[in-house]
N, C-alpha and C positions, 0 to 999 in steps of 0.2 A: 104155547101160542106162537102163530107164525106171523111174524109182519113183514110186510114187502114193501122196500122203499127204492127207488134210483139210485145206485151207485154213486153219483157225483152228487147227490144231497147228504146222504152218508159220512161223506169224507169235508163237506163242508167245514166242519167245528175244527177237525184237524187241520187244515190248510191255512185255516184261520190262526191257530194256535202257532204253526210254522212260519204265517210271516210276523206275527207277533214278533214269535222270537228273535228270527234275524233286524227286525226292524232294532229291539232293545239291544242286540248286540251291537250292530253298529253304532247306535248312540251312545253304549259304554267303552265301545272301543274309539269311539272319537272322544269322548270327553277321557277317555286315561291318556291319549295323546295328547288330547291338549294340555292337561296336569302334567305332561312326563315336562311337555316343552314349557309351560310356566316355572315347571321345578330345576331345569335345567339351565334354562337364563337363569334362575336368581341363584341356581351356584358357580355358574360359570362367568356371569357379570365382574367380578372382583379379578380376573384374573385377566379377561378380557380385557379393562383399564388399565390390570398393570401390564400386560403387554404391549399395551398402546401408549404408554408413558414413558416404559421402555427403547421402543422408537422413536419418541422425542427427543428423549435424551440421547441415544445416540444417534442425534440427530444435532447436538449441539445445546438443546431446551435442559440446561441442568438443573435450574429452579424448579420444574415438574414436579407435582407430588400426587401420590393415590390416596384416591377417596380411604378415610380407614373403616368401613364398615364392610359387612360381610354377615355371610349364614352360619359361619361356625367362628370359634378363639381362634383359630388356625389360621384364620384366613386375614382374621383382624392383625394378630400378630406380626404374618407374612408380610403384609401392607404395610406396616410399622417400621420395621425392620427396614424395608425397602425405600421407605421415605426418608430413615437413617443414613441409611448408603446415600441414596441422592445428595443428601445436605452435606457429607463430610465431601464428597466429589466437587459440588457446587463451588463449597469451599477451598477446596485445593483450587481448582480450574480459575478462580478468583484469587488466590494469591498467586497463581504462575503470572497470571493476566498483569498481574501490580507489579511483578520484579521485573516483567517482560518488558513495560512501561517505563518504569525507573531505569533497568539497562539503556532502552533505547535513549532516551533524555542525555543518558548521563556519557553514550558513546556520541550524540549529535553535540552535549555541548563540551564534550575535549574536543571533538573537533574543529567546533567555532573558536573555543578557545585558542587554540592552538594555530587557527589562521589569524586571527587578531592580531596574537603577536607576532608575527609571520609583517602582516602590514605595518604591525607600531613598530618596526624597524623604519619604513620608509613614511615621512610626515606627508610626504604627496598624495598617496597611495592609502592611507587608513580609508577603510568602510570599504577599499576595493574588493574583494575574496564575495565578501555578502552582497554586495550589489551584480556583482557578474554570478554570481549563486540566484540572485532575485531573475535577471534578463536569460540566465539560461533556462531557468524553471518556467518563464514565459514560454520561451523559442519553442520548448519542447511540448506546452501543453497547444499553440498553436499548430505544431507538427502533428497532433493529434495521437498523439503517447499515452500511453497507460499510466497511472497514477503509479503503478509503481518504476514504472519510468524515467518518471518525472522527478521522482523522487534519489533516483540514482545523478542524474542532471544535476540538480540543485544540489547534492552533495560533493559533485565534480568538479562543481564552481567554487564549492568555496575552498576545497584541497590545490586548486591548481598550479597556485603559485607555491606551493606547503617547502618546494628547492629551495627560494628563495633564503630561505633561515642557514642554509650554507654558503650564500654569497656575501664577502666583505660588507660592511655597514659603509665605507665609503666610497665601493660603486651605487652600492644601492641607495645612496643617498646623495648623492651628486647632483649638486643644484644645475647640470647642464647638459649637453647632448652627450653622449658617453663617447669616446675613443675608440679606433677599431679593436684594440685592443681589451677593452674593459666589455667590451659589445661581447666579444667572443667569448670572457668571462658568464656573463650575464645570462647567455646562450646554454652555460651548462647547469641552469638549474632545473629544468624536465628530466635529467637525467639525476640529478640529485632527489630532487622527488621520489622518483622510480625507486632509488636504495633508501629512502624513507619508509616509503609503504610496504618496503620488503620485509618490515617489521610487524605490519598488521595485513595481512592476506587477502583477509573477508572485505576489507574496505578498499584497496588495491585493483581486487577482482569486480567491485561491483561500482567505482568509481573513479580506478586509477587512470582509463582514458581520457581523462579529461587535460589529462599532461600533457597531452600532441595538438593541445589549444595552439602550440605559434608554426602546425606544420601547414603548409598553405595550398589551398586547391588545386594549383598549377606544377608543385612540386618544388616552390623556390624556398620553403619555409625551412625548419630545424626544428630534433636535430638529425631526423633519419631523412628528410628530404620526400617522405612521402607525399602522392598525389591523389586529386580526387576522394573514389568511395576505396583506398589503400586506407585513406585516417579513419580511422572511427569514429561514429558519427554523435559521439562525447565531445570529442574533439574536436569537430567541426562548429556544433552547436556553442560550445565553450569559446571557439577562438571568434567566434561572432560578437558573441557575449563580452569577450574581454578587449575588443577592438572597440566597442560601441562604448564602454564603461570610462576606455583610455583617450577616446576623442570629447566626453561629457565632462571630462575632470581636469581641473586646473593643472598645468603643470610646467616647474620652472623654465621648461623651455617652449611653451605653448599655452594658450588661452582654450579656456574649453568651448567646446562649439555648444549650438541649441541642439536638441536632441533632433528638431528637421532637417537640421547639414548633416547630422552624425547619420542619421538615414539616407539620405542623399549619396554621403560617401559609400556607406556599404553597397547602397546599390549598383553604385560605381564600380565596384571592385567584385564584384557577384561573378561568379567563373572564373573569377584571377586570382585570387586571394582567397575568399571564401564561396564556402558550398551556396549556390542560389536557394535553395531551398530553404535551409535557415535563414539566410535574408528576408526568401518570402514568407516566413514567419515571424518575424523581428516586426515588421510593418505589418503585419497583420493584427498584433500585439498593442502597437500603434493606433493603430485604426478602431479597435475595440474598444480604448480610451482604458488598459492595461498598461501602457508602458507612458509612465508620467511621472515629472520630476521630484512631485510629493510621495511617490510611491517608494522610488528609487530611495528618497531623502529617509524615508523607515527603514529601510535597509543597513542605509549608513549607521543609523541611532540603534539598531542591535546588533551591529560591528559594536561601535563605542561602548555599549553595556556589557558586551564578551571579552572588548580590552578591558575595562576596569575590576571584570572579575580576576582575570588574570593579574591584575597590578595589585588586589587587593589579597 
């Protein structure tokens, strides 16, 4: 039997049969992609977190920890393990953190201590170290200084008399104007200072300028006679500080002024004496309603609490 059909009717079934096919194949080749990338996020999720937790931490985030679950024991374990490391880290980075704390306390309160006694030689003079420590820490955050700065400042102030402890107890206590003679005495305690802190370096370097407190703007001060920005600007801030603290306090040969004259005066003396700029921070200090005599008067009372540790 012969039958006779059109070619392209013929091949119909088969054409059909062919997009069939790539039609099914594409939709089995998307769906095993899609299975590949669902199967591969959920094995590669656990490692993904702990790399990213990883970056936390060092990043500083030590309490961090990973998720512990996972597609296999291996993975759970890893995690485990890993959140182990964390916490003995945590821990350490947390007792360095506590000795680092306790060090510093324990090098800020020899120091106070050690200026306490430094002033409970002179009965005029107690709470002075921590009061020119409190007006220099002012000067300096008005001058617009970095905290840690500031913080170099304030511990400048209170070392700055630290000579003093090798000058006689009856210059340094003389109920009257001192003698050319006892004066020029008096004059070499910046330099006794200086071979004080020869003995601690780190505190020396980060706050021994505060010793060139009596060298004076104009060049007339001691004991090297330096001028202007030659003093270091510890030094400058400081001898502001210790000039305002010594016009504020009684003393046997003087009546203390209001802390308004004692502005007054430095401003007076601004390019003679002292750096203007400190000045113009000292009353700025002022002005903010920072520099006040109940402020100053706390000052004095953890002077008093630092001598009685030492007495006790």
């Amino acid at each position: 039997m012969v039958v006779q059909k059109p070619l392209s009717a013929a091949y119909v079934a088969v054409s059909q049969l062919i997009y069939s096919t790539v039609i099914a194949s594409l939709l089995l080749v998307a769906l095993s992609g899609a299975l590949a990338l669902i199967a591969a996020g959920r094995f590669s999720a656990p490692f993904t977190r702990l790399a990213k937790t990883t970056h936390e931490i060092a990043e500083g985030k030590f309490g961090n920890r990973v998720e512990v679950h996972g597609p296999g024991r291996e993975v759970v374990e890893l995690a485990a393990d890993f959140n182990r490391m964390s916490g003995h880290v945590q821990s350490y980075v947390e007792q360095l953190e506590a000795a680092a704390r306790a060090n510093r306390e324990l090098f800020i309160g020899s120091i106070r201590a050690f200026a306490a006694a430094v002033d409970a030689k002179d009965p005029y003079t107690r709470g002075h170290s921590e009061r020119v420590a409190f007006y220099s820490m002012l000067v300096a955050k008005h001058m617009g200084m970095s905290a840690d700065e500031v913080e170099k400042v304030h511990l400048s102030g209170i070392i700055h008399d630290v000579g003093k402890i090798g000058i006689e107890d009856r210059i340094l206590r003389k109920p009257a104007a001192l003698t050319d003679e006892e004066y020029e005495i008096m004059k070499q305690h910046p330099r006794k200072g200086e071979h004080i802190l020869d003995a601690v370096p780190l505190l020396k370097e980060m706050a021994g300028a505060g010793l060139m407190h009596h060298e004076n703007w104009d060049g007339s001060g001691y004991p090297d006679g330096k001028k202007g920005e030659e003093i270091p600007l510890l030094g400058r801030i400081v001898s502001v500080a210790d000039a305002f603290d010594a016009m504020t306090t009684d003393r046997p040969y003087s009546k203390a002024m209001t802390f308004e004259v004692a502005l007054s005066r430095l401003r007076f003396l601004a390019g003679k004496k002292f750096d203007a700029g400190c000045v113009d921070a000292i009353e700025k200090a002022a002005a903010a309603g920072d520099l006040t005599p109940a402020k100053a008067k706390r000052a004095s009372v953890a002077a008093r609490q630092a001598g009685e540790a030492v007495a006790s």
